[in-house]
PyMOL commands that place a pseudoatom at each C-alpha (Angstrom):
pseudoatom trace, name=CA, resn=UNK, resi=1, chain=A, elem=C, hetatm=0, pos=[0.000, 0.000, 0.000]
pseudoatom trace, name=CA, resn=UNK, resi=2, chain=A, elem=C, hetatm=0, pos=[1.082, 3.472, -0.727]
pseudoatom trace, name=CA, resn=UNK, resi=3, chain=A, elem=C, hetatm=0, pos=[1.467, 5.671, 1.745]
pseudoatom trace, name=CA, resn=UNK, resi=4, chain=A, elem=C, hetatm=0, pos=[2.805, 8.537, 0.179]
pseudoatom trace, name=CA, resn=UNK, resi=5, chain=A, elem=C, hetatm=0, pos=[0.762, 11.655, 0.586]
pseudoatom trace, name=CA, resn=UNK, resi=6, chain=A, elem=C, hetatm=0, pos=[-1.424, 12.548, -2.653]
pseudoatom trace, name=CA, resn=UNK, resi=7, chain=A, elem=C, hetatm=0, pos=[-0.167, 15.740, -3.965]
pseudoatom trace, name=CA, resn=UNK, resi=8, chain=A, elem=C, hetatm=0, pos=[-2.452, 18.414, -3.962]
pseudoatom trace, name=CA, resn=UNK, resi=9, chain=A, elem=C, hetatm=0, pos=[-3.189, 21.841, -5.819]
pseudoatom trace, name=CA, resn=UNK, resi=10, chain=A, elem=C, hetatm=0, pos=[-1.403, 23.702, -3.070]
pseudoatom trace, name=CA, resn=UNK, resi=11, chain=A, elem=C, hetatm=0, pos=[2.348, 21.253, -2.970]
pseudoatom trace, name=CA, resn=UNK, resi=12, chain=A, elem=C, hetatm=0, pos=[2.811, 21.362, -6.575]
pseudoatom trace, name=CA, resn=UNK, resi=13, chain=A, elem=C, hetatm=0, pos=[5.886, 20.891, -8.093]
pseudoatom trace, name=CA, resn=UNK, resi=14, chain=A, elem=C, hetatm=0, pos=[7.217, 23.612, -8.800]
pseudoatom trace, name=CA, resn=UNK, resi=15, chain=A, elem=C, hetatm=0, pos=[8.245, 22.383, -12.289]
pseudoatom trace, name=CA, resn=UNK, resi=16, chain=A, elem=C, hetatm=0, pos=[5.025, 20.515, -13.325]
pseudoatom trace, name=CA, resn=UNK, resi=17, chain=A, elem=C, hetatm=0, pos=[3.562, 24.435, -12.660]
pseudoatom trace, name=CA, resn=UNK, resi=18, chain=A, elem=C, hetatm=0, pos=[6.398, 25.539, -15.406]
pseudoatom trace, name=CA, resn=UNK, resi=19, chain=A, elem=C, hetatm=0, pos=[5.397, 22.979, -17.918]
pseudoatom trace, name=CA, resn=UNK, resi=20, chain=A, elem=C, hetatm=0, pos=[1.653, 23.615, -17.971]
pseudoatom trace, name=CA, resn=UNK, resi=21, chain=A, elem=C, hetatm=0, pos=[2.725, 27.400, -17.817]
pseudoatom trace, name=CA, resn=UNK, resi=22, chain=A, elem=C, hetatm=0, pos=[5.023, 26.819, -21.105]
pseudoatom trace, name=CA, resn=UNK, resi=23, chain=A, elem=C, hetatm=0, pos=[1.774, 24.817, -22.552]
pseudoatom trace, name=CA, resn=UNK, resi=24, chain=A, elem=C, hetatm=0, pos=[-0.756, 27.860, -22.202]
pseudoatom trace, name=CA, resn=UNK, resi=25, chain=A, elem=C, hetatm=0, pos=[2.102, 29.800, -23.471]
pseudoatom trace, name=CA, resn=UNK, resi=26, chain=A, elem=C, hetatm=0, pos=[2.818, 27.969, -26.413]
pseudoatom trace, name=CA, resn=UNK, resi=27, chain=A, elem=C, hetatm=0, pos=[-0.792, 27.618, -27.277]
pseudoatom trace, name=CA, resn=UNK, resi=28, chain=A, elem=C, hetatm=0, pos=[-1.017, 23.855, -26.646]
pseudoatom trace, name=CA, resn=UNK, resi=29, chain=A, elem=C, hetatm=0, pos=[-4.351, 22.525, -24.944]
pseudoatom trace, name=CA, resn=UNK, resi=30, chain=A, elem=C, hetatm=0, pos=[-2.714, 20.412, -22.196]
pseudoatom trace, name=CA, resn=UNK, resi=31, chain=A, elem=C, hetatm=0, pos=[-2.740, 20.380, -19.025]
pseudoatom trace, name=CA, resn=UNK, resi=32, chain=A, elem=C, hetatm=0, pos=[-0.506, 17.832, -16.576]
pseudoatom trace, name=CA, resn=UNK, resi=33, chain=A, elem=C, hetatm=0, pos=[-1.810, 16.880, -13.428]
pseudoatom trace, name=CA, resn=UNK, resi=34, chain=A, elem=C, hetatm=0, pos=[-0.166, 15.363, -10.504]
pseudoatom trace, name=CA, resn=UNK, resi=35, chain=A, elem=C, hetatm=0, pos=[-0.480, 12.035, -11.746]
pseudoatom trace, name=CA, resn=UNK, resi=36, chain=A, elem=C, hetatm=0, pos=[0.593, 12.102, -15.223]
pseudoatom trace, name=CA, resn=UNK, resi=37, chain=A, elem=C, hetatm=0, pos=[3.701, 14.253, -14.452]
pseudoatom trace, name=CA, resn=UNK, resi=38, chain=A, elem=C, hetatm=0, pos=[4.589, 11.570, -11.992]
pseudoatom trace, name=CA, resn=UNK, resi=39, chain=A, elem=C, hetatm=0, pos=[4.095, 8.756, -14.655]
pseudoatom trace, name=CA, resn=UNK, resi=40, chain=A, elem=C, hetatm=0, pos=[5.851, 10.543, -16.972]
pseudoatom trace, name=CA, resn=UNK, resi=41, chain=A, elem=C, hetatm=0, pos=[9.300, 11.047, -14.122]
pseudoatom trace, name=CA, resn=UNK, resi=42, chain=A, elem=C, hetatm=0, pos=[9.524, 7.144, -15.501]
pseudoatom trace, name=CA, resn=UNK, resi=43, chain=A, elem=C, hetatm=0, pos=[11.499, 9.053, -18.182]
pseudoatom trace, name=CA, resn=UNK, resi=44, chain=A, elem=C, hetatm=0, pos=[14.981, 10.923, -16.820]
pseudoatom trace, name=CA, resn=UNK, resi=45, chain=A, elem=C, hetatm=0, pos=[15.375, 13.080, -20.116]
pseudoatom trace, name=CA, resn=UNK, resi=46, chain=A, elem=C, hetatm=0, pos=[12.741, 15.898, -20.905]
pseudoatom trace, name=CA, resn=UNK, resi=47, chain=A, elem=C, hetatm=0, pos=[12.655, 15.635, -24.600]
pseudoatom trace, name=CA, resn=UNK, resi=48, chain=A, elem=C, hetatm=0, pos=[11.667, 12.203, -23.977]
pseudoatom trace, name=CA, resn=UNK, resi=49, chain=A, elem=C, hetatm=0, pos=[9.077, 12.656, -21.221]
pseudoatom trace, name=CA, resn=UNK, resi=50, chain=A, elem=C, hetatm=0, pos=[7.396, 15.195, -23.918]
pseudoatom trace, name=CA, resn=UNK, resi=51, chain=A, elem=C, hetatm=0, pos=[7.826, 12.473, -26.611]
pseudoatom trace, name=CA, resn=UNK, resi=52, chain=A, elem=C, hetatm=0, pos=[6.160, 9.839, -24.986]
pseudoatom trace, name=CA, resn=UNK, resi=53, chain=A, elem=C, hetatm=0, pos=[3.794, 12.280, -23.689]
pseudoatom trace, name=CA, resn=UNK, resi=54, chain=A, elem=C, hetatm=0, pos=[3.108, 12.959, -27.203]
pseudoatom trace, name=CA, resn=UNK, resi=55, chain=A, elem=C, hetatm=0, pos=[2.924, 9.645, -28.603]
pseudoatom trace, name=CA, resn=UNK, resi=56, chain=A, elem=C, hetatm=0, pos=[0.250, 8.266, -25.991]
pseudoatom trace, name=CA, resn=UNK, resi=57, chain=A, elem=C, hetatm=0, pos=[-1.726, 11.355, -25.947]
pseudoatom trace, name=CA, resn=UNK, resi=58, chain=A, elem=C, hetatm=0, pos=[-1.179, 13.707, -28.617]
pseudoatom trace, name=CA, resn=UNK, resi=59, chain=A, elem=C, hetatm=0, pos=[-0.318, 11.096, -31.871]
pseudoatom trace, name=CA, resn=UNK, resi=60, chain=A, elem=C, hetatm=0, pos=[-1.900, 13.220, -34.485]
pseudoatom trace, name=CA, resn=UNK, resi=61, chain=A, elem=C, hetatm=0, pos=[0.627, 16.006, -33.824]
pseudoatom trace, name=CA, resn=UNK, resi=62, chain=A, elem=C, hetatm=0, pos=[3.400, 14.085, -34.614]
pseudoatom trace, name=CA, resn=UNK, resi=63, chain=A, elem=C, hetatm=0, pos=[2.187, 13.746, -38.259]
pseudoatom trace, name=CA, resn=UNK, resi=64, chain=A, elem=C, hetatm=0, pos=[2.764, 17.367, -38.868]
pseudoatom trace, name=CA, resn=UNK, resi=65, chain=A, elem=C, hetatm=0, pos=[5.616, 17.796, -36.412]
pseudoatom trace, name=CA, resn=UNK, resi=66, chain=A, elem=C, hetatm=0, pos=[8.656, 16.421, -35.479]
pseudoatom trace, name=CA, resn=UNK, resi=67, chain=A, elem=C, hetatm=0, pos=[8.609, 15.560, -31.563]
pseudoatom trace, name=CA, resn=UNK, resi=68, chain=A, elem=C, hetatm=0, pos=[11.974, 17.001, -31.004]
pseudoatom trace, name=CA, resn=UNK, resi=69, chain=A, elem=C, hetatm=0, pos=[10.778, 20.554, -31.878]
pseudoatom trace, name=CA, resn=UNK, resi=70, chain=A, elem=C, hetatm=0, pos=[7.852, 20.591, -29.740]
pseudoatom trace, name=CA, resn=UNK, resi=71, chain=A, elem=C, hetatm=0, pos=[9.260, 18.612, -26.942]
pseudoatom trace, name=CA, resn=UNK, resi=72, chain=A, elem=C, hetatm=0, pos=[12.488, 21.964, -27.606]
pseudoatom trace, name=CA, resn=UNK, resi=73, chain=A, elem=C, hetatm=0, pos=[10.130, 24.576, -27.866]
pseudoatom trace, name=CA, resn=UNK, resi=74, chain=A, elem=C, hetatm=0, pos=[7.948, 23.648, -24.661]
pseudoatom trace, name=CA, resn=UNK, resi=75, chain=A, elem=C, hetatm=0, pos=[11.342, 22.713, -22.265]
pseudoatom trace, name=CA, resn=UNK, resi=76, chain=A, elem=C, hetatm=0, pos=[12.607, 26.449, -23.910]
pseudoatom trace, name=CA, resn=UNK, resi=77, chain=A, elem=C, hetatm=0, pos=[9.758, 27.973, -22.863]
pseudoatom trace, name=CA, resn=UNK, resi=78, chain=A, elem=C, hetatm=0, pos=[9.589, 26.097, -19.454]
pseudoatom trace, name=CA, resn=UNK, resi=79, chain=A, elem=C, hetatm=0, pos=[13.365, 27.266, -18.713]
pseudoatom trace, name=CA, resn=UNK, resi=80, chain=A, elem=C, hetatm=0, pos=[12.681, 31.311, -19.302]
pseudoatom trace, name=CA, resn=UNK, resi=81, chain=A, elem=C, hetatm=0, pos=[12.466, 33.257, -16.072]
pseudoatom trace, name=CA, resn=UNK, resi=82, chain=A, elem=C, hetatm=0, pos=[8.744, 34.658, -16.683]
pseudoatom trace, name=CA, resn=UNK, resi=83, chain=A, elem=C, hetatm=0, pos=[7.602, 30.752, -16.867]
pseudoatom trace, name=CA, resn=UNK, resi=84, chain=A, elem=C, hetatm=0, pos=[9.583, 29.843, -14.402]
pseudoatom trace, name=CA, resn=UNK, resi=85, chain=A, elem=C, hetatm=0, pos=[9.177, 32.178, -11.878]
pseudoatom trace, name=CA, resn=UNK, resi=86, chain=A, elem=C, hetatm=0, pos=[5.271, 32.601, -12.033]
pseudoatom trace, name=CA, resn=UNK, resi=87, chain=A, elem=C, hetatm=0, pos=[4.507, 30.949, -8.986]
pseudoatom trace, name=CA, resn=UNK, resi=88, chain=A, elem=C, hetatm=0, pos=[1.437, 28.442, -8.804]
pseudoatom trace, name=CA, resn=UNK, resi=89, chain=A, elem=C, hetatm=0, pos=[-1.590, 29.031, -10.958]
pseudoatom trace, name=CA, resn=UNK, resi=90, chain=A, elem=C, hetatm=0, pos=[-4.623, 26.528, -11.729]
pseudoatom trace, name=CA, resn=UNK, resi=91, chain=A, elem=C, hetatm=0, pos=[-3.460, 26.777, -15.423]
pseudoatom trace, name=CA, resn=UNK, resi=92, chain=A, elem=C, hetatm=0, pos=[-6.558, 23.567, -16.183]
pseudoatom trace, name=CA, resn=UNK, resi=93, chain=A, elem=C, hetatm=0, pos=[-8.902, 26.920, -15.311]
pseudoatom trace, name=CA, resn=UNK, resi=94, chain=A, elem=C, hetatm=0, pos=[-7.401, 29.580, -17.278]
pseudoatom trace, name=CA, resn=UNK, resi=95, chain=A, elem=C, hetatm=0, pos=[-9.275, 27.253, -20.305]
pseudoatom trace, name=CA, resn=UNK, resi=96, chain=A, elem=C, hetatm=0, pos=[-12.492, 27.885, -18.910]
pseudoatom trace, name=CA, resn=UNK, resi=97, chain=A, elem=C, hetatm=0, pos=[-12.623, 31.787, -20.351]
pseudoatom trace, name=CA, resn=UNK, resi=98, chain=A, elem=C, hetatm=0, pos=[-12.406, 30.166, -23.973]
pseudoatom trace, name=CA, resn=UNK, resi=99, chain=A, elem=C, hetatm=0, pos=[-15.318, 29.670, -25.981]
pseudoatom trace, name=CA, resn=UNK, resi=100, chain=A, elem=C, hetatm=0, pos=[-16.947, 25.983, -25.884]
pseudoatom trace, name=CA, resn=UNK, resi=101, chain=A, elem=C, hetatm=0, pos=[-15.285, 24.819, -22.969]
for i in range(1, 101): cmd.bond("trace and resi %d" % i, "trace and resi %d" % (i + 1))
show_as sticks, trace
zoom trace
């Protein structure tokens, strides 16, 4: 039995935060929660974590793009100060002001 506490919306990680942050940056409709970030720590590198993430959620991007340029783009954007440093914010509810959602 696991007895590890659950993580919640107030002990984020810190860098799960940054990647949904570089998401609604970059334009991309995802949104990682607790869970699937820790699924996806199976995976050491970054570029590969996005890959995979890509490839079991996303597979119709990867006809029109390579995975290393999105799975670039996202970790550059993650990495910049702005992303980095916003602090926690539901990013799942900054959807809800878009139309049909």
């Amino acid at each position: 039995m696991n007895t590890a506490p659950r993580r919640t919306e107030t002990t984020i990680d810190p860098e799960l935060n940054a990647y949904n942050a570089a998401f609604y940056a970059l334009g991309l409709r995802w949104h990682w929660d607790a869970d699937t970030y820790a699924a996806l720590q199976a995976f050491t590198c970054p570029i590969e974590r996005i890959r995979r993430y890509l490839e079991t959620r996303h597979p119709h991007l990867l006809k029109a793009y390579d995975p290393e340029f999105l799975a670039s783009a996202i970790e550059t954007r993650k990495t910049r100060p702005e992303t980095a440093a916003n602090g926690y914010f539901n990013w799942a509810e900054a959807r809800a002001g878009e139309v049909g959602i």
